[in-house]
C-alpha positions in Angstrom: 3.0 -52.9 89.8 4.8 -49.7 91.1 4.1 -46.6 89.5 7.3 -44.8 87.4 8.7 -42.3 89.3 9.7 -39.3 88.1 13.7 -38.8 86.5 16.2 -37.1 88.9 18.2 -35.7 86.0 15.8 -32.7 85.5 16.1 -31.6 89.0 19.8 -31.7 89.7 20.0 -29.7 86.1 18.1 -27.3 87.6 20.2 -26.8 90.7 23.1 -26.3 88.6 21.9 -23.5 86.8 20.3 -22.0 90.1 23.6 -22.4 91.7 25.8 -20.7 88.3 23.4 -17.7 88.4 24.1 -17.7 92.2 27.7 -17.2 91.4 27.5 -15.0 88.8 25.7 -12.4 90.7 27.9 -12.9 93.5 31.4 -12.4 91.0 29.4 -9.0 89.5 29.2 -7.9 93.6 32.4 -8.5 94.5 33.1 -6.8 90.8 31.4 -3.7 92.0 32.7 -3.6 95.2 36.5 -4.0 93.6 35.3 -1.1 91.3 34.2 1.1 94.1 37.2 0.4 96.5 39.6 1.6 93.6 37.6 4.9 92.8 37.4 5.5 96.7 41.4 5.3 97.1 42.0 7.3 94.1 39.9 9.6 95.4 41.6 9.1 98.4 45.1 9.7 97.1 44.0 12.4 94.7 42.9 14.8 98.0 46.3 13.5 99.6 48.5 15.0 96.6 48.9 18.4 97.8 49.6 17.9 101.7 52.4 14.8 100.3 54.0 17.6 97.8 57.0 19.9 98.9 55.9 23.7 99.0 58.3 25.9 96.4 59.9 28.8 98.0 59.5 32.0 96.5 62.5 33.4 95.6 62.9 37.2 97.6 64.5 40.2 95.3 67.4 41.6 97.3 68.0 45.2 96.7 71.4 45.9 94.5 72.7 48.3 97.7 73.5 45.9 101.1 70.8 46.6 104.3 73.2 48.4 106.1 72.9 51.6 103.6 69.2 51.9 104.6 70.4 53.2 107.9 71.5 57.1 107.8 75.4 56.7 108.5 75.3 53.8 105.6 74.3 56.4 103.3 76.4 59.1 104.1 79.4 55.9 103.9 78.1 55.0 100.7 77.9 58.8 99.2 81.6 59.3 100.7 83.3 55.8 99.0 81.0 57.7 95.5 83.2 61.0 96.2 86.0 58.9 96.2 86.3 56.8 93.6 84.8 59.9 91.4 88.1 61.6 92.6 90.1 59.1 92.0 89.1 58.8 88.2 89.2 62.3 87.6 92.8 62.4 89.0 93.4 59.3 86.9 92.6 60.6 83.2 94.7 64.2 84.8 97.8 62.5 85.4 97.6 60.2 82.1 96.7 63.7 80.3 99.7 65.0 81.8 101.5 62.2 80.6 100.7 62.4 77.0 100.6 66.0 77.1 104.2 66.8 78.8 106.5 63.4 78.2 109.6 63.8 76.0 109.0 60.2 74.0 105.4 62.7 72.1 107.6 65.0 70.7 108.7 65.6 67.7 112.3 66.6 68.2 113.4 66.8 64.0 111.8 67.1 60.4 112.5 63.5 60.5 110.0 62.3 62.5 107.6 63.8 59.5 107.1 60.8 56.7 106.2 62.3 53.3 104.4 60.2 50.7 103.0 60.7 47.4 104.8 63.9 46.1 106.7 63.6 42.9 106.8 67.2 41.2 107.0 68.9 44.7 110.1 68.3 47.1 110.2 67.2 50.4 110.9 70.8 51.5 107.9 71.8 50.0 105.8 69.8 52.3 107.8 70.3 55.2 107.4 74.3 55.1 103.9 73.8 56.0 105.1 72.3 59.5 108.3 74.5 60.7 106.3 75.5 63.5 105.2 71.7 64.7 109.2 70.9 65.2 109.5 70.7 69.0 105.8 70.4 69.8 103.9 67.6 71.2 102.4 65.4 68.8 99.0 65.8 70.2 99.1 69.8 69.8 99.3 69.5 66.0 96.4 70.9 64.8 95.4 68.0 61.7 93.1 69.7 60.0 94.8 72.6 60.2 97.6 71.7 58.7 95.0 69.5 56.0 93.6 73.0 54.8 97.2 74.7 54.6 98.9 71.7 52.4 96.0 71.9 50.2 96.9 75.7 49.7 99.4 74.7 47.7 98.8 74.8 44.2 100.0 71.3 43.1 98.4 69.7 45.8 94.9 68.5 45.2 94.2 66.3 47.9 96.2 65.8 51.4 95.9 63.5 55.1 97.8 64.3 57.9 97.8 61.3 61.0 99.5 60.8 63.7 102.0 57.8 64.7 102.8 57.0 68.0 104.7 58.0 69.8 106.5 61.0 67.8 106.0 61.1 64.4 103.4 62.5 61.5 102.5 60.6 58.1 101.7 63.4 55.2 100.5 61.9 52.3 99.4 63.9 49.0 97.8 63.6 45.5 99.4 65.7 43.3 97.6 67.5 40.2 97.9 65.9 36.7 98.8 69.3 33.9 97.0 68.6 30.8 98.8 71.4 29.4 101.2 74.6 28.9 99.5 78.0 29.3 100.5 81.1 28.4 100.7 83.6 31.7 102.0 87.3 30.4 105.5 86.5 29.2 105.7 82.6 30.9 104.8 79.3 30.2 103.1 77.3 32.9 100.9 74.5 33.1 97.7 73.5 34.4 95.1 71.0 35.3 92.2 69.5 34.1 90.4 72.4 36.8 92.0 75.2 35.7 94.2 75.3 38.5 97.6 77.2 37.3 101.0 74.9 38.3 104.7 76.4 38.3 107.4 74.8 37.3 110.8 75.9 36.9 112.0 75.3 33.3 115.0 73.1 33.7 112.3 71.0 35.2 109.9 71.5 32.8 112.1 70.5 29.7 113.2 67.6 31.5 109.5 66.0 32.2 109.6 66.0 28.3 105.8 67.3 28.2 104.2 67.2 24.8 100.6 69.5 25.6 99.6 72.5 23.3 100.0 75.6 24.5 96.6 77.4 25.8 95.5 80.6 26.1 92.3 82.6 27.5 93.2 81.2 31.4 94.1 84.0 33.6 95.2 83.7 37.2 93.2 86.6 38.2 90.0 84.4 36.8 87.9 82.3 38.9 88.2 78.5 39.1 84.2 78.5 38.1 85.3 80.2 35.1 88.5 78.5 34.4 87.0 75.1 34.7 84.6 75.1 32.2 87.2 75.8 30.0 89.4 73.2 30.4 86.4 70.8 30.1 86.0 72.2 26.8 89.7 71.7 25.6 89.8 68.2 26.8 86.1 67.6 24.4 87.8 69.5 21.6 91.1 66.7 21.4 88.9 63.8 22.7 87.3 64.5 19.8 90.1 65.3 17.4 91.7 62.1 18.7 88.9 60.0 18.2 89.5 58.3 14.6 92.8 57.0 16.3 95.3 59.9 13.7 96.1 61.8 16.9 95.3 65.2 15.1 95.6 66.8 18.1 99.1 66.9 18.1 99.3 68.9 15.0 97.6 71.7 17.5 100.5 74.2 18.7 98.5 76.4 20.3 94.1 76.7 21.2 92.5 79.6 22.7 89.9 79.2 24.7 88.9 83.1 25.4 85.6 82.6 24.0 83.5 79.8 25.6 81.2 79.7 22.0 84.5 79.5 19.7 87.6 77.0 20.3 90.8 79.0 18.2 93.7 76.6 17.3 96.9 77.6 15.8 98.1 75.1 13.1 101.3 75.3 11.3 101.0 76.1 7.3 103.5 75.9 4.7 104.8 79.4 4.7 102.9 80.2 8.6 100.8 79.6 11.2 96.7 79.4 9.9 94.3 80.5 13.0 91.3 78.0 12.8 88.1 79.2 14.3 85.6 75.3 15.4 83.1 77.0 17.4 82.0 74.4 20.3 81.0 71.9 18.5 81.4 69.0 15.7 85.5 69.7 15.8 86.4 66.5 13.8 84.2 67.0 11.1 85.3 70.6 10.8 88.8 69.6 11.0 88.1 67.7 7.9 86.6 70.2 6.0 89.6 72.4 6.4 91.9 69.0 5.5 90.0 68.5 2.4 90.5 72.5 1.2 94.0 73.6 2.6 96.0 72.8 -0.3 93.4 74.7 -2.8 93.1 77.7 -0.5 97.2 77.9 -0.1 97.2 77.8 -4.0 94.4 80.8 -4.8 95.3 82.8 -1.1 99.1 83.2 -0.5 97.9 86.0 1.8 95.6 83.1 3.8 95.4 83.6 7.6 92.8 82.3 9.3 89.7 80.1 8.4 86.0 80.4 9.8 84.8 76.4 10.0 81.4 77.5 12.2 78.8 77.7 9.9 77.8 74.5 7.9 78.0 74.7 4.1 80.4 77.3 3.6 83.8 79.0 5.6 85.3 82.1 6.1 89.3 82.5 4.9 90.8 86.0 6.1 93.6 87.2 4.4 97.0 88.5 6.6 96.4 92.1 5.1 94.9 93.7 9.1 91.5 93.9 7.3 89.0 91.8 8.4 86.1 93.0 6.6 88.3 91.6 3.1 87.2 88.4 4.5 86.6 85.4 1.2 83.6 82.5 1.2 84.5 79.3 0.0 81.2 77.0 -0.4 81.8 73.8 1.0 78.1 72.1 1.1 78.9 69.8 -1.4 81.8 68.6 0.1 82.2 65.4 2.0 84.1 65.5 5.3 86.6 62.8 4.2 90.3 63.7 3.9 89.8 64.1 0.3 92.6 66.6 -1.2 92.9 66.4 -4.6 89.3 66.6 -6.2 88.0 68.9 -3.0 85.9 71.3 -5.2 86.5 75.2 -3.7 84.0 78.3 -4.8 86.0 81.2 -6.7 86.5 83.8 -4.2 82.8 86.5 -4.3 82.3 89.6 -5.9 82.3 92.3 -3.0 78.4 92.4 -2.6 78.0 88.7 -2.6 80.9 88.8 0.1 79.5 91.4 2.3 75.9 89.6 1.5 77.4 86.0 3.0 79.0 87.8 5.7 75.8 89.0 6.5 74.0 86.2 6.3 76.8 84.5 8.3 76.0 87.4 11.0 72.9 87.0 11.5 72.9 83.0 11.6 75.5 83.6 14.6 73.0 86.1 16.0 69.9 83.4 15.9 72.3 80.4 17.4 73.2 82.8 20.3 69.3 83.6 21.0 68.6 80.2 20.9 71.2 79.1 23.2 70.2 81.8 25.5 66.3 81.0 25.3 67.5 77.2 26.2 69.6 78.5 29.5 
């Protein structure tokens, strides 16, 4: 009996696996030899790149002047074409000088070639007279400014532009002053502004604008606007406030003077005359009142009445028409409401002399100690 022999299967298993690892170590060659090739023709192509690029040409600054002015006879061309055209522009703005200044279309030939706007009290002519000499002239010689300065010269003018139109003609516009009121000039009746500034008018004129102002006194030409200012600012407080309750009181004002800065003096009509009413500078409404609540009381027990003191708080002054103005009666008032009470307004007896000349006193030497203070507060 044979002996068993020994399987084939094992060994043909084991050729199979000898021959797999076989392969697989050739595929991780050929793997690394793929991997090599591709790094070697990167590297390849990578030290190619700058010989397969095109070069960039660097762009060469040109000079602004061409190459032929480096040479000696180019710049003495190129200085002479300079002289030239320098020449040629000063001969340019010569003859268009020329032009403007000599050509007959820039010149104003008539007074109507001047446009006046703006003026309502002053004529035309008024205006005009400040240019006689411009008539004939070329526009561009009329000295604006000038001409500014001398239409503001005129006393109803208070602000003025002068411009030039082409080709011929000049626009004059002004702003006239505003009169707040009449004033009293030596033996005339004028007006003037809210600045002092004096305005004439002749009186036809004047009675037809229909102006219903008080008359003032205490501005004199001779004075100087500083001073005459000041003034007027206080005359337009003292009806502001008079006007202020809506009864325009102001209107029963004919005439304020305005001589002393510290003391506003208006003229009111009486029943038999004129009563001069001393407010001082201040609180003119309320010492309007007091002399509303008293007048028919005083008129009763002083026919001679001619004036009433309202400065002093508590009591007033009434002077008599008699020339004497020592003779002068207190009335207390400190009991006395403001309020244009008439009939129940209760009105001191007039003093014995000695209390009289002690209130005027005392009344004296008040005024005295208001004035210091005032002073100590400039």
């Amino acid at each position: 009996m044979r002996p068993a022999q020994p399987s084939a299967a094992p060994s043909s298993r084991a050729r199979a696996s000898r021959n797999a690892e076989r392969d697989a170590s050739r595929g991780q060659a050929s793997d690394r030899l793929l991997d090599k090739a591709a790094e070697g023709l990167g590297q390849r192509i990578e030290d190619d790149e700058p010989f397969l690029r095109t070069r960039r040409r660097v762009p060469v600054k040109k000079g602004l002047l061409p190459l032929w002015t480096k040479t000696r006879w180019g710049r003495i061309a190129l200085a002479g074409a300079a002289i030239a055209v320098l020449a040629g522009g000063v001969a340019l703005v010569f003859s268009v000088k020329s032009f403007f200044d000599h050509d007959p279309c820039f010149r104003i030939d008539t007074a109507s070639s001047i446009q006046t706007v703006g003026n309502s009290q002053l004529s035309r002519t008024d205006l005009l007279s400040v240019f006689g000499s411009d008539i004939g002239r070329n526009l561009f010689y009329v000295p604006l400014v000038q001409r500014r300065a001398e239409l503001e010269q005129i006393p109803w003018v208070q602000h003025a532009t002068v411009m030039r139109l082409l080709p011929n003609e000049l626009r004059v516009a002004v702003t006239e002053r505003t009169p707040i009121a009449f004033v009293r000039v030596a033996d005339q009746v004028k007006l003037v502004d809210a600045e002092g500034v004096i305005l004439d008018m002749p009186p036809a004129m004047m009675a037809a604008k229909h102006f219903s102002f008080p008359v003032v006194t205490g501005i004199h030409p001779g004075d100087l606007l500083s001073a005459r200012k000041p003034r007027m600012q206080m005359y337009q407080k003292f009806l502001a406030e008079l006007d202020a309750s809506g009864e325009k009181l102001s209107e029963q004002m004919s005439e304020i003077d305005l001589s002393d800065p510290e003391d506003v003096r208006a003229t009111v009509p009486a029943k038999s005359t004129d009563l001069l009413l001393h407010f001082g500078e201040q609180n003119f409404l309320a010492r309007y009142r007091v002399y509303q609540s008293h007048l028919s009381e005083w008129e009763q027990q002083y026919p001679r009445l001619a004036a009433v003191d309202l400065r002093y708080d508590g009591q007033v002054v009434l002077k008599m028409a008699d020339g004497k103005t020592g003779d002068g009666k207190t009335a207390d008032t400190s009991n006395t409401s403001p309020a244009p009470a008439k009939a129940d307004a209760p009105v001191a007896k007039p003093a014995s002399k000695p209390a009289t000349m002690a209130a005027a006193k005392s009344i004296a030497a008040k005024k005295h100690a208001a004035r210091q203070r005032r002073e100590a507060q400039r």
